[in-house]
LOSE-844192 format. One record per residue: residue number from 1; residue in one letter; z, y, x of N, C-alpha, C, O, CB in turn. Coordinates in pm, 1 decimal. Glycine has a CB too. Example, Ala and Ser with C-alpha at 12.3 -4.5 7.8 and 13.67 -1.06 7.14 Angstrom:
<nudos>
  seq  type       n.Z       n.Y       n.X      ca.Z      ca.Y      ca.X       c.Z       c.Y       c.X       o.Z       o.Y       o.X      cb.Z      cb.Y      cb.X
    1     a     780.0    -569.0    1319.0     780.0    -450.0    1230.0     780.0    -330.0    1320.0     846.5    -331.9    1423.6     904.6    -447.3    1130.8
    2     s     708.0    -225.0    1285.0     714.0    -106.0    1367.0     787.0       3.0    1290.0     803.9     113.8    1340.9     572.5     -59.8    1408.4
</nudos>
This chain:
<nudos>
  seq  type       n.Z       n.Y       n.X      ca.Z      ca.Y      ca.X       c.Z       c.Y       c.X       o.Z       o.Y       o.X      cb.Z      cb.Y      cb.X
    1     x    -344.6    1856.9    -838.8    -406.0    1727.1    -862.8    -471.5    1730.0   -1001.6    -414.7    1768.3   -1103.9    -300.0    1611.3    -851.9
    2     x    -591.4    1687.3    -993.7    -689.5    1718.4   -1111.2    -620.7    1569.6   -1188.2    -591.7    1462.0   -1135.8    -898.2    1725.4   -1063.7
    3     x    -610.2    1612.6   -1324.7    -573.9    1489.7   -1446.1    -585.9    1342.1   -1431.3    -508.4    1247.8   -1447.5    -661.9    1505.2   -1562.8
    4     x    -741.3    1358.2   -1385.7    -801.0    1237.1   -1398.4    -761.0    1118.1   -1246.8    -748.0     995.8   -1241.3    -972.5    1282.5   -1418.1
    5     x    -751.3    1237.7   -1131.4    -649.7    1164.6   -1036.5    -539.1    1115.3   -1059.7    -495.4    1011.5   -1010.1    -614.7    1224.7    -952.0
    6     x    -467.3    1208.8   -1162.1    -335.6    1147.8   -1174.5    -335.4     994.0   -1286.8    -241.4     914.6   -1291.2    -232.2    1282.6   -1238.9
    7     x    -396.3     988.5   -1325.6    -435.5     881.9   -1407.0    -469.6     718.1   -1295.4    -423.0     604.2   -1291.1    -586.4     951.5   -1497.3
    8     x    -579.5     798.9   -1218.3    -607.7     658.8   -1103.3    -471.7     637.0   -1039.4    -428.4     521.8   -1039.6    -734.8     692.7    -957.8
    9     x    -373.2     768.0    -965.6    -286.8     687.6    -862.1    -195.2     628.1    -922.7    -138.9     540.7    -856.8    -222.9     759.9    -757.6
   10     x    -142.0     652.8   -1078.4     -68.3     559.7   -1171.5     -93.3     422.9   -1168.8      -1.7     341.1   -1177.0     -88.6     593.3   -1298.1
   11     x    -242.2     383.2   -1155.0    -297.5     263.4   -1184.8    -283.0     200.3   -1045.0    -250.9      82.6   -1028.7    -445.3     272.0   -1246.8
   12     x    -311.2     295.3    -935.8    -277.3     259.1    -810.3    -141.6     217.2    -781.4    -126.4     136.5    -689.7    -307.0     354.7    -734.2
   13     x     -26.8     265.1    -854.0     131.2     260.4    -836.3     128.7     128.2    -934.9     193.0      32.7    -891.2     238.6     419.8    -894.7
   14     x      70.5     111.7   -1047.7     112.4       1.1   -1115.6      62.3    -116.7   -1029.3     135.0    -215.6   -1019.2      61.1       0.7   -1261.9
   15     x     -48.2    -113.2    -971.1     -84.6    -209.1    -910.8       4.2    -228.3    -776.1      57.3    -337.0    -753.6    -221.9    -193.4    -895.6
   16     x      15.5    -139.2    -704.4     133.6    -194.3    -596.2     231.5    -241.1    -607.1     276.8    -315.3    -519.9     180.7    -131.1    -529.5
   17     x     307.5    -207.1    -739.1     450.8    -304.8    -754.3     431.5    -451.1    -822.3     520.4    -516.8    -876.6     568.3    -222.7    -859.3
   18     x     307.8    -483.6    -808.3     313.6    -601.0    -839.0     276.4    -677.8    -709.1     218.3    -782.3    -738.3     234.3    -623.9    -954.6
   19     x     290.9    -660.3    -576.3     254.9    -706.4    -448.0     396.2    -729.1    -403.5     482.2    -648.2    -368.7     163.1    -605.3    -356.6
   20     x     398.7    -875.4    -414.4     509.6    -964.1    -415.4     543.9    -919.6    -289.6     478.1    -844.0    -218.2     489.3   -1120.0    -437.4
   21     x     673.5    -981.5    -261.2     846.3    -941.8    -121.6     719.9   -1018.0      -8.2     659.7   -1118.4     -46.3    1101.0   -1095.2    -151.1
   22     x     700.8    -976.1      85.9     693.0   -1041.5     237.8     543.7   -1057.4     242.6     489.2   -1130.9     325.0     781.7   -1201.9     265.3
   23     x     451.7    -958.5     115.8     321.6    -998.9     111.6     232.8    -863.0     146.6     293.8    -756.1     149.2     290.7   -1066.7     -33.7
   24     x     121.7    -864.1     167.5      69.6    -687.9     171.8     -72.4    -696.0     139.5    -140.3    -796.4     160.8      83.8    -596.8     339.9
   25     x    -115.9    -587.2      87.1    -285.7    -584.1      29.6    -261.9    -470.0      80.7    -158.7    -409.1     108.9    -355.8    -601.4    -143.9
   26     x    -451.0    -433.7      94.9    -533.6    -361.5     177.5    -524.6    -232.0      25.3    -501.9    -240.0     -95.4    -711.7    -459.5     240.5
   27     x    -559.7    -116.2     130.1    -611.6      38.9      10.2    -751.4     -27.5     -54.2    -768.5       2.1    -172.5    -670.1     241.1     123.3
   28     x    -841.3    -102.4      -1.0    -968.5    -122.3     -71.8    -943.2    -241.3    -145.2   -1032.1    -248.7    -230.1   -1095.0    -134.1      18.8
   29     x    -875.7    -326.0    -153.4    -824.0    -452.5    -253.9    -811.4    -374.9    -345.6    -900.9    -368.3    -429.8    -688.5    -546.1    -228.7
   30     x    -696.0    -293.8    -355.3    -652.6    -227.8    -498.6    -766.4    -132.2    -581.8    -784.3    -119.9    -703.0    -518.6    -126.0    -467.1
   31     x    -833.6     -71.7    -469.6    -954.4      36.6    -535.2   -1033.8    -110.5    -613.3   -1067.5    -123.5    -731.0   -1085.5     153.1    -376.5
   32     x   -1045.7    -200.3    -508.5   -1184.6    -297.7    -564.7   -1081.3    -363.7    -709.6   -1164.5    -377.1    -799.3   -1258.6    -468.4    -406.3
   33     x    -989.9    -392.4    -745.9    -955.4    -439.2    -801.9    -927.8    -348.9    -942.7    -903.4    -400.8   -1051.7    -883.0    -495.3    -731.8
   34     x    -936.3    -207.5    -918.8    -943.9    -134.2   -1038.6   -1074.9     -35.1   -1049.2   -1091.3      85.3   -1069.0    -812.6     -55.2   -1049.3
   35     x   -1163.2    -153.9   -1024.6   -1299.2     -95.6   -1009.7   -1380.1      19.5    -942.6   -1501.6      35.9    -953.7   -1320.0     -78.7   -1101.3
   36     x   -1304.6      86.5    -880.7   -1351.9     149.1    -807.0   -1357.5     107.6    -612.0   -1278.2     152.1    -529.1   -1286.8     258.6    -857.1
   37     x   -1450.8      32.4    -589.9   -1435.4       6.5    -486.5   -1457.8      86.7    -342.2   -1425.8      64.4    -225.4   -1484.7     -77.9    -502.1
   38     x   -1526.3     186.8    -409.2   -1533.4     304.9    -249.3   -1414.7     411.9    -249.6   -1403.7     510.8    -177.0   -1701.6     424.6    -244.3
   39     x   -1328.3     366.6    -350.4   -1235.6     457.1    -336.9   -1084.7     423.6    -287.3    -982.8     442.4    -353.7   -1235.7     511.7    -453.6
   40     x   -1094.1     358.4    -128.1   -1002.7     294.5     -43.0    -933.7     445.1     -17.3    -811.7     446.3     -33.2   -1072.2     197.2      97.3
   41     x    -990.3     560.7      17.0    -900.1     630.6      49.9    -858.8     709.9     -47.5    -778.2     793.9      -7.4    -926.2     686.5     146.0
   42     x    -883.8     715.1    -162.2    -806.7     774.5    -255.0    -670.4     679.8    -309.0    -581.8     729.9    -378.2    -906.5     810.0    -368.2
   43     x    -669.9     573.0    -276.4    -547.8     462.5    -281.5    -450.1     517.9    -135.6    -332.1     493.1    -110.4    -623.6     263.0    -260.9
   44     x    -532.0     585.0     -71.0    -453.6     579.4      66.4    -388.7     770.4      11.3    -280.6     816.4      48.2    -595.1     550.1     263.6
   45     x    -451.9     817.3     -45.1    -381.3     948.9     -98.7    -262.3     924.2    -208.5    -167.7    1001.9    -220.9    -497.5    1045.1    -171.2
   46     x    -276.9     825.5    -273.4    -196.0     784.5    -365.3     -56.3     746.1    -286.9      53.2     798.8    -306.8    -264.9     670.2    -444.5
   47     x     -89.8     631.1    -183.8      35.5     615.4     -82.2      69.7     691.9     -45.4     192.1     704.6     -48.6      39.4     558.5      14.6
   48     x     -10.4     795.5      14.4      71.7     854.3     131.7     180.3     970.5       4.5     280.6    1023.2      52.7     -63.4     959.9     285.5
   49     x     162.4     984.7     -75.9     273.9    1074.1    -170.7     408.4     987.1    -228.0     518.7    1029.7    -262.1     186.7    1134.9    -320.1
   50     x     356.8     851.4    -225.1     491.2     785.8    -242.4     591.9     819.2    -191.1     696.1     838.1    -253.8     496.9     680.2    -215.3
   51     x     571.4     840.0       1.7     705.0     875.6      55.8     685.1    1011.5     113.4     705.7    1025.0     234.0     760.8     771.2     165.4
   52     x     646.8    1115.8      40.9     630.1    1222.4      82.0     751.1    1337.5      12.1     789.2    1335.4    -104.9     484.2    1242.9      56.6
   53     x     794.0    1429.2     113.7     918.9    1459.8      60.4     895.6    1513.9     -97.7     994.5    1504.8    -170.4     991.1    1570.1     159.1
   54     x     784.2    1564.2    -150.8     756.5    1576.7    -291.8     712.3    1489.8    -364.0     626.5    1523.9    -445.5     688.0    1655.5    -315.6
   55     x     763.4    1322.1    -358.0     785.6    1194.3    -430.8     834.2    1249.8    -598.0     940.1    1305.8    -626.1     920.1    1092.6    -338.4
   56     x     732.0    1217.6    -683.9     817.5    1205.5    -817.7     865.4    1087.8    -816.8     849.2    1004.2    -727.9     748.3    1224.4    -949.4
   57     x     950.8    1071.3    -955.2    1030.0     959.3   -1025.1     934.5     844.0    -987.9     957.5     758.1    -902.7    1055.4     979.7   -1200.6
   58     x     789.2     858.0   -1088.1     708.5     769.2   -1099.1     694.0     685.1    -985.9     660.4     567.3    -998.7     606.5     818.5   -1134.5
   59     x     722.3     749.6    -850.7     684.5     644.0    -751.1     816.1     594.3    -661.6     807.5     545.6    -548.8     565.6     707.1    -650.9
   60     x     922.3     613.4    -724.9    1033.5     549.6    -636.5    1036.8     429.1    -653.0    1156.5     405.3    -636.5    1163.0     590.8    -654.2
   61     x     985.8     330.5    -675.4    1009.2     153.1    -688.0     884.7     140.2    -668.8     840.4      49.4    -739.1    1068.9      65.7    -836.1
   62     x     761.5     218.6    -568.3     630.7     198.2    -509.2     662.2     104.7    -395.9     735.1     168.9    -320.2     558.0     334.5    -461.9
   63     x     646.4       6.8    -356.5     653.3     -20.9    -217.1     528.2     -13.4    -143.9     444.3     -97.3    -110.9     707.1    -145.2    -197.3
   64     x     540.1     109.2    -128.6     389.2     153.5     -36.5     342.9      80.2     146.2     237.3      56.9     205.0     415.0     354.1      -6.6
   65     x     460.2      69.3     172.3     470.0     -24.3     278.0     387.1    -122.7     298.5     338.6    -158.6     405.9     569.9     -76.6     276.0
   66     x     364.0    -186.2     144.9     309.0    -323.2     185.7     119.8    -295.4     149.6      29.5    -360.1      96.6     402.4    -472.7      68.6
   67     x     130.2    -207.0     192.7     -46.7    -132.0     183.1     -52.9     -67.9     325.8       2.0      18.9     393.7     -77.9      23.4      37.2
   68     x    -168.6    -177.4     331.9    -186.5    -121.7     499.9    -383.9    -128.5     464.6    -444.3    -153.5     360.3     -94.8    -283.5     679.1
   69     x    -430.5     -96.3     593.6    -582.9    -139.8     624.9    -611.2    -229.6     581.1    -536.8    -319.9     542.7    -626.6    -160.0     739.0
   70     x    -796.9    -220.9     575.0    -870.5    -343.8     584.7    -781.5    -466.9     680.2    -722.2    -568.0     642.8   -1021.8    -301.2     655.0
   71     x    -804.3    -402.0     832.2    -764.9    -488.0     926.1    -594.8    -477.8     945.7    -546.9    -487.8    1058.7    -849.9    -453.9    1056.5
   72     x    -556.4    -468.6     892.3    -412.9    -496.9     877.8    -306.4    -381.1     941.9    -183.4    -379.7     936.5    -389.8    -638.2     949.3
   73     x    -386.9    -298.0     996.0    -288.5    -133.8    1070.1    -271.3    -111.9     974.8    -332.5    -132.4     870.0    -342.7       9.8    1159.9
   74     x    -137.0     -42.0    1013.4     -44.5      43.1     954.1     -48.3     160.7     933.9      62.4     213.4     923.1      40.6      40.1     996.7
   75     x    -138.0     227.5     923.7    -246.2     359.3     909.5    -147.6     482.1     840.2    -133.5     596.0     884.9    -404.1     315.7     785.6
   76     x     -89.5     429.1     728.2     -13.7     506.6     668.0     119.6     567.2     715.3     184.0     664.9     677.2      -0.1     450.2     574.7
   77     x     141.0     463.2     824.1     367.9     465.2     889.0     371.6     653.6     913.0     476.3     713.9     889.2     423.8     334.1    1162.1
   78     x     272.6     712.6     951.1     344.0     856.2     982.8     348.4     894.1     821.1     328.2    1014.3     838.4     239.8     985.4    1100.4
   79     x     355.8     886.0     726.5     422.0     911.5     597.6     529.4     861.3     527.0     568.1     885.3     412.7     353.4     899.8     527.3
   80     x     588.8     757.2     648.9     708.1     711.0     628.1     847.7     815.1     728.7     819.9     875.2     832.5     685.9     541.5     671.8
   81     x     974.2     813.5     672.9    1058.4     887.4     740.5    1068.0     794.8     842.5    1034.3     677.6     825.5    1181.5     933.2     674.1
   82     x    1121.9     847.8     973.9    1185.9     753.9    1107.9    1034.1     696.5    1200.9     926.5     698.1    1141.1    1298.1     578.3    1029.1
   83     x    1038.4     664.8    1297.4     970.7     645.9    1375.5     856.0     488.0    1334.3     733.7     476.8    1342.9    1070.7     652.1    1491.9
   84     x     953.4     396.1    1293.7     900.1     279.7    1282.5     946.3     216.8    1136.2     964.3      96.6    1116.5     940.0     199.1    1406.2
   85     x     961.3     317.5    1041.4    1039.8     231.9     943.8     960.6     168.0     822.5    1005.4     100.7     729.6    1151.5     318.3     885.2
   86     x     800.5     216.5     854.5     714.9      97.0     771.8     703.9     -32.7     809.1     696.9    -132.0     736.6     583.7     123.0     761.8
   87     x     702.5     -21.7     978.2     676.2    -141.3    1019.0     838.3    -243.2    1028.5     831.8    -365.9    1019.8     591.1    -114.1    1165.7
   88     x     960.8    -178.0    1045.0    1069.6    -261.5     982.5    1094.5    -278.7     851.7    1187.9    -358.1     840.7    1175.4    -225.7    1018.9
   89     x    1062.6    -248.9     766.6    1065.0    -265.3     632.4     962.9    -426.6     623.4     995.8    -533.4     571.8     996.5    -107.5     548.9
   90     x     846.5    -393.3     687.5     786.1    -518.6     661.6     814.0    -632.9     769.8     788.8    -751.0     746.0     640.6    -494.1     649.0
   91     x     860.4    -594.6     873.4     941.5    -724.3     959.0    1066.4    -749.5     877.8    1096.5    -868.0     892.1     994.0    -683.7    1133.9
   92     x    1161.1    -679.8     789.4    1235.5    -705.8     697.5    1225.0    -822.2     622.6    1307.5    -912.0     605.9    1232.4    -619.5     633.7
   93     x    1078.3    -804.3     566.7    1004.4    -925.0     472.1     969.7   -1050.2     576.3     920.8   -1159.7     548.6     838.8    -862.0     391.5
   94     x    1008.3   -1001.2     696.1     912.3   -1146.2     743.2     780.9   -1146.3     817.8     742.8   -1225.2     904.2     865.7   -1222.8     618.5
   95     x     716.2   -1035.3     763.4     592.0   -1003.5     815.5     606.1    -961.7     998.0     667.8    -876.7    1062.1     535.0    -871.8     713.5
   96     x     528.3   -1054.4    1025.2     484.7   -1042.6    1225.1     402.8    -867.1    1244.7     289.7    -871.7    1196.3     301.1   -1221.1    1289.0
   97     x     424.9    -775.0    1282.0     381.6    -636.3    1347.5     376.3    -637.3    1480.6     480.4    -648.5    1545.2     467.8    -525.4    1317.3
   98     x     284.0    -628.7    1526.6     258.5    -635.6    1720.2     165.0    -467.6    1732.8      46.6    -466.2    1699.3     104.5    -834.1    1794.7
   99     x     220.6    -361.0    1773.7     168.4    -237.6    1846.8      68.1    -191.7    1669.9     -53.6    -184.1    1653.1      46.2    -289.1    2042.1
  100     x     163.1    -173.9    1585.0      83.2    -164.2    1452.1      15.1    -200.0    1356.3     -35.2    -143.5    1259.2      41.6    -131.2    1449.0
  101     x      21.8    -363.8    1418.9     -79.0    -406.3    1316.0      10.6    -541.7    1300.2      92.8    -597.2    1373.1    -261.9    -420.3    1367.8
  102     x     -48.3    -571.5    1159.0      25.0    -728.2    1141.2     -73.8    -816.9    1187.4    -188.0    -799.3    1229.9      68.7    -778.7     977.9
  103     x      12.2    -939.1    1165.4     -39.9   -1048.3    1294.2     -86.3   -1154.0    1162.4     -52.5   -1145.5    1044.4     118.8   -1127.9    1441.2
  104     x    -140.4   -1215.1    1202.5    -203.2   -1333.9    1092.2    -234.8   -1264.0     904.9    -190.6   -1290.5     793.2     -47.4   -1487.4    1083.3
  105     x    -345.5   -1156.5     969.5    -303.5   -1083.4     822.6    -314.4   -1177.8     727.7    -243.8   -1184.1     627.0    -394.9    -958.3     772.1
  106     x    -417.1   -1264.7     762.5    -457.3   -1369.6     623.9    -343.3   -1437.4     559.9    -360.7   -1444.6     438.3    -557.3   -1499.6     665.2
  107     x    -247.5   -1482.5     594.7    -133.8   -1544.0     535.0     -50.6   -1424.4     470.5     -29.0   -1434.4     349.7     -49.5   -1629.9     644.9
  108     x     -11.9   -1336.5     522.8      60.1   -1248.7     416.7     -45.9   -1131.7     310.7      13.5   -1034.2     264.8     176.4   -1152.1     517.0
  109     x    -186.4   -1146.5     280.1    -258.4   -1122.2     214.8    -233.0   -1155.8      94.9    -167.2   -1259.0      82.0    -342.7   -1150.1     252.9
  110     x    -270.6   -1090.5     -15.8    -216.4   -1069.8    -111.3    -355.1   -1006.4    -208.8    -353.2    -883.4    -206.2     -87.1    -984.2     -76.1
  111     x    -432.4   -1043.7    -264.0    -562.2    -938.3    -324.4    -525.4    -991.7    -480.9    -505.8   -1100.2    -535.7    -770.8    -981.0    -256.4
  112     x    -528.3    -846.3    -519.9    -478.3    -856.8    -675.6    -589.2    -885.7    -770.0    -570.2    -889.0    -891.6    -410.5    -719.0    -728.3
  113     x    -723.5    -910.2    -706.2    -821.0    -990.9    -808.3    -783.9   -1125.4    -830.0    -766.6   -1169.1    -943.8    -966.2    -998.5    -760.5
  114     x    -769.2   -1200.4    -718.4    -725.1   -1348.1    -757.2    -569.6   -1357.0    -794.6    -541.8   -1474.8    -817.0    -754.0   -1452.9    -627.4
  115     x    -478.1   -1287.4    -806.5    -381.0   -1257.3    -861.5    -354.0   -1227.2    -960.0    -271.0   -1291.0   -1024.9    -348.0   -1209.4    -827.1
  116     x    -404.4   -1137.0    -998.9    -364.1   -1059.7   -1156.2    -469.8   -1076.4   -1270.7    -463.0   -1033.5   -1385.9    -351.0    -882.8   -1139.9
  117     x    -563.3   -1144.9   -1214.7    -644.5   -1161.4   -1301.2    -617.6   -1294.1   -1367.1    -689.0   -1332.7   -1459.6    -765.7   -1143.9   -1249.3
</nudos>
């Protein structure tokens, strides 16, 4: 991983733990929100190492879970251990999941421009 990546998915990890219990933002919220907005799937490279069996320190209190799609799939769950355990983690919170995708994404939406700014 070239330096300067490791620098963005930090910013990517700082920004996910601030995505409150039972809520979820999109990979392109967070890119758009740390200015880089075409870079949805480099947020989605950043996740998918959260729960990858070579997880550093830095990302154990990531809740990568609550980063899904634009349209609300769960795109990421095969980088979670167990069959379904992104999508119980976020029925955990509350959040509705029907065949992968959450249900009323707009209510558990979460975009860290009108948030953190």
């Amino acid at each position: 991983m070239k330096p300067e990546n490791k620098n963005f998915f930090q910013k990517v990890y700082e920004v996910a733990r601030q995505i409150p219990y039972g809520r979820v933002t999109s990979y392109g919220a967070i890119a758009n929100y740390l200015g880089a907005a075409r870079s949805a799937r480099m947020v989605g490279w950043a996740m998918n190492g959260v729960n990858s069996a070579n997880a550093k320190n830095e990302t154990l209190d990531v809740p990568a879970h609550r980063v899904v799609n634009r349209k609300g799939l769960l795109t990421g769950k095969h980088h979670f251990d167990g069959t379904n355990l992104m999508q119980q983690l976020l029925e955990s919170e509350g959040i509705v999941v029907v065949e992968n995708q959450i249900q009323n994404l707009e209510t558990y939406f979460w975009d860290p421009i009108k948030e953190l700014e």
